[in-house]
N, C-alpha and C positions, 0 to 999 in steps of 0.2 A: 165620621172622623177619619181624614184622609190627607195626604200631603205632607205640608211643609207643618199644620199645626197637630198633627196626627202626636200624642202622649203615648210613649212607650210604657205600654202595662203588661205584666206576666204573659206568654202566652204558651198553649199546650198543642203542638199540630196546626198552628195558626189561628187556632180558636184562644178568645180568651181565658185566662184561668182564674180561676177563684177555688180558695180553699171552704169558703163558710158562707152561707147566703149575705151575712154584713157589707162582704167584699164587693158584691154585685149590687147592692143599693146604695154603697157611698162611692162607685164609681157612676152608678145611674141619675144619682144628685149632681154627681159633678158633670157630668154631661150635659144634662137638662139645664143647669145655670149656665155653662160655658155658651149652650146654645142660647138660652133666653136672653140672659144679660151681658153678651160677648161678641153676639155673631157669630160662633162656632171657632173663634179667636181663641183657642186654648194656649196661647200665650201666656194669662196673666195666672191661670191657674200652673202651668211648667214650670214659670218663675217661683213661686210658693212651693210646689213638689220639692224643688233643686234645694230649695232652700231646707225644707224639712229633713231631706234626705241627708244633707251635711251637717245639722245640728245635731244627728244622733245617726251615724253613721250602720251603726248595731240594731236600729229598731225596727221591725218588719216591715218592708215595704208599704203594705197594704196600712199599718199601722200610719208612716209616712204619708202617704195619700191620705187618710182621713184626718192628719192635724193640718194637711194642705189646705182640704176642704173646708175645713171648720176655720182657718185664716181667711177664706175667701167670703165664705158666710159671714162674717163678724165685720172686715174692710168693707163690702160693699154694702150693709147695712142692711142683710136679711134676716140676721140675728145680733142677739147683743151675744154680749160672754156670759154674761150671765142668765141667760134662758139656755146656752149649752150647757152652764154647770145645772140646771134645775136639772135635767133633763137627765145629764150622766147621775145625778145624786136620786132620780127614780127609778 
């Protein structure tokens, strides 16, 4: 991830940050899809961050990015909504 489609995510010293291992697997999901089904086009996943980031200005970034992702999963039909809810309610 580099350039023009390069996602500004936390970073500590240049290195990326995470506070909790969650943070480094739903960024490693969102990676691996922007690459599989995008071309490494992290475009369509930005547009959805932007978006989650201004619906709840106050809610943790990393929080932010995983309701990106889970838009992104559900639009392009790798999950429905409702296998996310089975999943959160186990």
């Amino acid at each position: 991830m580099s350039g023009r489609d390069a996602v500004d995510v936390p970073r500590r010293n240049g290195e990326l940050a995470f506070d909790a291992p969650w943070q480094a697997r739903a960024f490693g999901l969102a990676a691996a899809i922007v690459e599989t089904r995008f071309d490494g086009d992290w475009a369509p996943f930005r547009a959805r961050l932007i978006a989650a980031i201004g619906s709840d200005e106050g809610r943790p970034y990393w929080e932010s990015w995983t309701a990106a992702l889970e838009d992104l999963l559900v639009t392009t039909d790798l999950v429905t909504s409702g296998d996310l809810d089975a999943l959160a309610a186990s």
